[in-house]
C-alpha positions, -999 to 999 in steps of 0.1 A, spaced: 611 -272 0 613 -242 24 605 -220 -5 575 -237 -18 558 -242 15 565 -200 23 551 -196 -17 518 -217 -5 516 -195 29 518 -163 9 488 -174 -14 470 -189 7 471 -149 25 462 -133 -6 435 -154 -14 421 -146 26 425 -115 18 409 -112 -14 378 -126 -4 377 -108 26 377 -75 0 351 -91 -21 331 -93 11 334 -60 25 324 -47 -10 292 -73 -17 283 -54 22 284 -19 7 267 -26 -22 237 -49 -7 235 -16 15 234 8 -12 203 -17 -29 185 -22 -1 152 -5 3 135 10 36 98 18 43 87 54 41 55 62 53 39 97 48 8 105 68 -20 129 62 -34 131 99 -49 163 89 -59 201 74 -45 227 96 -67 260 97 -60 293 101 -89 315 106 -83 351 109 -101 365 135 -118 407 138 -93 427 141 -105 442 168 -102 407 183 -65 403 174 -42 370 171 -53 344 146 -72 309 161 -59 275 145 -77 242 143 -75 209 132 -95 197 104 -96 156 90 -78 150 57 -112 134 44 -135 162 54 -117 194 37 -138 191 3 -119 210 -19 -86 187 -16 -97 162 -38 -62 146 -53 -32 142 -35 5 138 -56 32 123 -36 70 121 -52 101 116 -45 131 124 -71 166 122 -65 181 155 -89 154 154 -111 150 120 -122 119 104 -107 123 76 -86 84 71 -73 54 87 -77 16 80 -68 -19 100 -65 -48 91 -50 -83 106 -57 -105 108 -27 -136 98 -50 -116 66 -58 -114 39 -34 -93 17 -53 -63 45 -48 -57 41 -14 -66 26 20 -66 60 42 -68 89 20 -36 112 24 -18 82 42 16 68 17 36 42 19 68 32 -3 103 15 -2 129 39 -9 168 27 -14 189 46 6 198 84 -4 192 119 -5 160 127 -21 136 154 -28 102 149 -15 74 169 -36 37 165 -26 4 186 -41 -29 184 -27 -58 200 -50 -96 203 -60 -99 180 -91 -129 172 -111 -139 149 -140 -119 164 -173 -93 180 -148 -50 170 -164 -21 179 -137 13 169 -144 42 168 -118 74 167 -140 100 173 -113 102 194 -82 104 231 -100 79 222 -128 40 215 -128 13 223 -148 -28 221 -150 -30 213 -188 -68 215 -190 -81 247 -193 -89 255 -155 -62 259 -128 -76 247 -95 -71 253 -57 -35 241 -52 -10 231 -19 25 223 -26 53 219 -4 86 203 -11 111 193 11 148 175 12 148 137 26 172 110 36 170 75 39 200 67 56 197 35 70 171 6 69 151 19 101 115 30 88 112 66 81 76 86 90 71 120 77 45 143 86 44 173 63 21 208 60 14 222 23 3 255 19 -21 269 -5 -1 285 -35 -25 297 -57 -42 333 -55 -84 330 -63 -111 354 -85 -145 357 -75 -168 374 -100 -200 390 -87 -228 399 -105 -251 433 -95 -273 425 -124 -295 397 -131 -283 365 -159 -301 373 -193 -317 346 -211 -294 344 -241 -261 344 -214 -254 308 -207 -213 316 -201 -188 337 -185 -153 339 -199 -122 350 -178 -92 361 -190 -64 370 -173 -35 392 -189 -6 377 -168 -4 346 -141 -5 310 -154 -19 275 -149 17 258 -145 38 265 -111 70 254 -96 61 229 -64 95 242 -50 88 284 -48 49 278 -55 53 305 -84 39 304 -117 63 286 -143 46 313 -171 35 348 -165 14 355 -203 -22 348 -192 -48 325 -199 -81 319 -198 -112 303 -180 -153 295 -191 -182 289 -161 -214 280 -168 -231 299 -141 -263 272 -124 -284 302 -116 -314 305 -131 -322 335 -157 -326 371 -138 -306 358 -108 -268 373 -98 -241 353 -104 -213 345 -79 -183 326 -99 -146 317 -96 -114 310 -108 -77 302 -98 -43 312 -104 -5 309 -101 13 343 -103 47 351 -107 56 370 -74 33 368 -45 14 401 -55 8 406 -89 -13 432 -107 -35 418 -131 -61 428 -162 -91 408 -163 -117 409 -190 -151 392 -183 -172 382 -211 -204 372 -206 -211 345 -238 -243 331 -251 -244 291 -263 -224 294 -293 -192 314 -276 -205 345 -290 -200 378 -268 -221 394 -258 -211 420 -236 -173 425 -228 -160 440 -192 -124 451 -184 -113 460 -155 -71 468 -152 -47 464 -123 -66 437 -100 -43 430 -71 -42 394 -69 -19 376 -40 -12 338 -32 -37 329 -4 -61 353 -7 -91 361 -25 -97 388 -45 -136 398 -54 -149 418 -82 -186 429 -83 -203 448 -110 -228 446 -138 -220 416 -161 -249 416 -180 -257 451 -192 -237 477 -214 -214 505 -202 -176 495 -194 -157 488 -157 -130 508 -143 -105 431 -75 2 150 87 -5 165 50 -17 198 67 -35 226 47 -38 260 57 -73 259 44 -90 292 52 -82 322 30 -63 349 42 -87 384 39 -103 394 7 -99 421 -10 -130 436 -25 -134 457 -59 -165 470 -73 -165 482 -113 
């Protein structure tokens, strides 16, 4: 009798036991499902403006997320490795995509993640990709004006998590200028550069490829009037020296006169101007925060 009632003790222990296991494990893993609030705010473009250098020292200022025009589209993602675990955009010209433009919100579970946002101008036509945090890409034919950052992130318990983040401007940015009035027949200007790309890496903000492309405008000014035109870029290292040929095309994409003009300097966060004839013969020997104003120019003439 002794025996069985010490038998029933000794189970009765094993069971308490057992289910005091199962307990402490259901605890870990509810905590490893549950979800907390992360909230990412855009409270505003920060902006650098570079003052005479006689002047020295640089001025900053404060600029709205809704009134810096040329950040159009905002990407926010988080991935944990690479696999995506939430991504969103939101297009300032579309309502419907958010309540406060550049302000997130999303339930995370807890973990370490990477945090990948990209501000940029966009316009009807325009294809971006994010694929992960090292790899991005414009697939339409015209890179635009691009801020990136990425950062690491934790969600380690289920208090709500604010970020405030500033993105820097990645890309580097061609201006043509025209000396020489737009003939009639000239309805197009081609750009083609020899190296730099229109994919980049979100993490280092350089260019994913380095073998060139190419860009059409369709200058607005009317015939016998300069042209002033751009175009954007991701390079490989934050200088890069680049060929560019400018052909200036009539309706039918046939040229008409061809311009090349070798080793333009081209740097992330700046912008790089080349003014010459286009038109005529003879050949040419330039919260979310964004540091919005362009670093100096530099200015070529062929």
């Amino acid at each position: 009798m002794k025996k069985f009632i010490l038998m029933a003790l000794l189970c009765l222990f094993a069971v308490s036991c057992s289910n005091e296991t199962i307990e402490n494990d259901n605890a870990v893993i509810n905590a490893e499902k549950a979800t907390v609030p992360v909230t990412v705010r855009v409270s505003g473009f920060s902006i650098t403006m570079e003052r005479i250098p006689s002047e020295g020292g640089t001025m900053r200022a404060a600029e709205s997320a809704a009134s810096y025009a040329d950040a159009k589209a905002i990407v926010l993602a988080f991935y944990s490795g690479n696999t995506e675990v939430y991504k969103t955009a939101q297009y300032k010209a579309d309502p419907s995509t958010y309540t406060t433009f550049g302000e997130f919100t999303c339930n995370l579970p807890v973990g370490d993640y990477t945090m990948v946002a990209i501000a940029y101008n966009h316009f009807a036509g325009d294809e971006f990709t994010l694929t992960s945090p090292t790899v991005a890409a414009y697939t339409s034919q015209r890179p635009r004006e691009t801020f990136a950052k990425t950062q690491a992130v934790t969600v380690a318990s289920a208090t709500p998590l604010d970020l405030n983040v500033t993105l820097n401007r990645i890309n580097a940015h061609l201006n043509i200028v025209s000396t020489d009035g737009r003939t009639a027949e000239a309805t197009k200007i081609k750009t083609t550069y020899s190296k730099a790309g229109k994919g980049f890496n979100p993490t280092t903000g350089l260019a994913t490829s380095d073998t060139g492309f190419w860009v059409t405008n369709s200058p607005s000014t009317s015939v016998g009037s300069t042209i002033d035109i751009y175009s954007c870029a991701f390079l490989a290292t934050d200088e890069e020296l680049v060929d560019v040929t400018i052909q200036a095309l009539d309706a039918d994409d046939n040229v008409l006169v061809t311009k090349f003009v070798p080793n333009v300097p081209l740097q992330r966060n700046r912008k790089t101007k080349l003014t010459g004839t286009v038109y005529t013969g003879g050949s040419a020997s330039s919260s979310f925060q964004l540091e919005t104003t362009w670093l100096d120019e530099t200015d070529i003439s062929f």
